[in-house]
N, C-alpha and C positions, 0 to 999 in steps of 0.2 A: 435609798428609796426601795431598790430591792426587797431590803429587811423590813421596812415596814408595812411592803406590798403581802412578805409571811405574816407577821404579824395581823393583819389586816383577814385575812382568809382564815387563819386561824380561829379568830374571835366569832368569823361567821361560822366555824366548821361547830366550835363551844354551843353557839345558839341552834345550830340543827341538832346537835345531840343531845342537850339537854335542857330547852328552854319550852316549858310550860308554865303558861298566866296563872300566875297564883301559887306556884309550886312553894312548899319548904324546904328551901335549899341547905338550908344549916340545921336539923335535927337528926341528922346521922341516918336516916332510914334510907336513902336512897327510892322508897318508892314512888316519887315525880318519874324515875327512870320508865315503870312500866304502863305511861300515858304516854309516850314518844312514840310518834307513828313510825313504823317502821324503813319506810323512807327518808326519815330526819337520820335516823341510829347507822343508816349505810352511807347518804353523804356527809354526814358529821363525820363519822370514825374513820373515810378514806381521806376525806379532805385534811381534817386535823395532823394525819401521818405524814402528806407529804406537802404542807404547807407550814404545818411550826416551825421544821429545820429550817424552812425560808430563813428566818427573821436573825438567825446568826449571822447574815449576810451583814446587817445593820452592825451586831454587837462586833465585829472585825474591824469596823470604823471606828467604831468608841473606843478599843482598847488602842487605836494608832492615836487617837485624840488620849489617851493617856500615857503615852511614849515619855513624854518629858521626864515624868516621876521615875523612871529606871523597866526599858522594856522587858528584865523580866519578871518585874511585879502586874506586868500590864498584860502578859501575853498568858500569867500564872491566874490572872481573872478570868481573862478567854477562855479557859482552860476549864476551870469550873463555872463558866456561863454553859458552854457543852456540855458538862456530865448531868447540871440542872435540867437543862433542854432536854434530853432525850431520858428524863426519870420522868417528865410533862408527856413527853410523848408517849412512854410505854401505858401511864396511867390512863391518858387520855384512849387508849385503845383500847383499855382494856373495859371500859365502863360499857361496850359496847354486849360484852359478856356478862353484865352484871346487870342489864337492863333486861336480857333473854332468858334467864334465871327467874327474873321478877313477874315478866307475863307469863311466865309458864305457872308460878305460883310457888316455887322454889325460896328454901329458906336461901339466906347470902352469908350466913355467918360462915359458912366453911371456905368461903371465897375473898373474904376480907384480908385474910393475910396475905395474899397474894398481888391485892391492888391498893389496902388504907397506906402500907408502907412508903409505896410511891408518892403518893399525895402529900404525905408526911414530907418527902425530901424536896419534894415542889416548893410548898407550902413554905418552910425552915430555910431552903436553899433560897428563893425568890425574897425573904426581907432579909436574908444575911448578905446577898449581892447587892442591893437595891442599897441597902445601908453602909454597905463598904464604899460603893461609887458617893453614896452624897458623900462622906468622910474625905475619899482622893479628892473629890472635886474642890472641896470648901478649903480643904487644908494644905494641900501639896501641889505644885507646880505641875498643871497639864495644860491643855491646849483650849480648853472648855471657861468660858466667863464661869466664877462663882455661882451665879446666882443657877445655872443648870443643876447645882446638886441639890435643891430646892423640889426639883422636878422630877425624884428619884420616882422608878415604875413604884412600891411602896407608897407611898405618898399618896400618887395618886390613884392607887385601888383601894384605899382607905378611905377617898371618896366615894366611892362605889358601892364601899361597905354602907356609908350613909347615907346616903341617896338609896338605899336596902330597904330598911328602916322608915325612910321619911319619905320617898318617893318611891312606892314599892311598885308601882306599874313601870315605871321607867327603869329603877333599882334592881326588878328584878333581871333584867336582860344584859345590864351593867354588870354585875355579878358574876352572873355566868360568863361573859367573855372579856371578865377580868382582867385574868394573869394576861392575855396576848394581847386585849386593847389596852393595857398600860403601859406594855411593852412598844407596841406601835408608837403612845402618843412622846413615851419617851425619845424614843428615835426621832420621831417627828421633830420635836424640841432640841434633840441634838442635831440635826441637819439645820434647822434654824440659825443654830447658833455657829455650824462649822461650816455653812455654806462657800463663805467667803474663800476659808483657807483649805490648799493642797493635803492632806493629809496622807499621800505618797511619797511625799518629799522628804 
């Protein structure tokens, strides 16, 4: 619950920092950034810092619910759900500086290297976890019914992608708090499913 309480704050931290009606959020320009009132830009990028790490609280659950399969392929996921996590987080901080750049009128190519990188590892790292967990889940012995690798965070931001697309007033706000509400409703969905059992034991 914890973890999906970060998660949850998270997704609102995404929508204060970058959610403008009607924005192009997929044409690489970044400048929806310099319409952000500058109050969205300072509780998005604080709250974002110290509400993502929340949500590993969650992913500490999930890898004991994947214990059975050999703990340390379970703990060696944990492992890189963290280095994922805090490559989200530096990213997430930094667009706060690339939004400052854009109302002042400033080009951003000289700044790109320093922040596409991480979004890249986000981005790459978020469907290579997401797609490892449905594989643990569907195929090899954990504590999780099948049918939860079904519900991999992937999955379900892929809705989001088209709900983009085909419900763009609704899609666009999905979008942007994405990566952390897919990660929330996963957890959610994992707490669902492990309610019953001790996962200390």
């Amino acid at each position: 619950m914890l973890g999906i309480f970060g998660a949850v704050l998270g997704a609102a931290a995404d929508v204060l920092l970058l959610y403008i009606p009607g924005a192009d959020l997929i044409d690489g320009s970044y400048g929806f950034l310099a319409e952000i009132p500058a109050k969205g830009l300072v509780w998005g990028h604080f709250l974002g810092i110290f509400a993502i790490p929340i949500t590993l609280a969650g992913y500490r659950m999930v890898c004991h619910a994947l214990e059975p399969m050999g703990g340390n392929v379970a703990w060696g996921v944990f492992g890189v759900v963290v280095l994922v996590f805090f490559a989200g987080v530096c990213y997430h901080s930094s667009l706060v500086f690339v939004a400052q750049a854009l109302k002042g009128g400033q080009s951003i190519d000289n700044l790109r290297i320093y922040f596409e990188p991480l979004g890249k590892v986000l981005m790459f790292g978020f469907a290579a976890l997401s797609l490892t967990l449905m594989v643990l889940i569907l195929s090899l012995k954990t504590r999780y019914p099948r049918w939860v690798g079904l519900f991999n965070p992937l999955f379900i931001y892929l809705l989001f992608i088209v709900a983009y697309f085909y419900l763009p007033q609704v899609g666009n706000i999905l979008l942007i708090a994405g990566f952390n509400l897919a990660n929330g409703l996963f957890l959610l969905i994992s707490w669902i499913a492990l309610r019953n059992k001790n996962l200390l034991q």
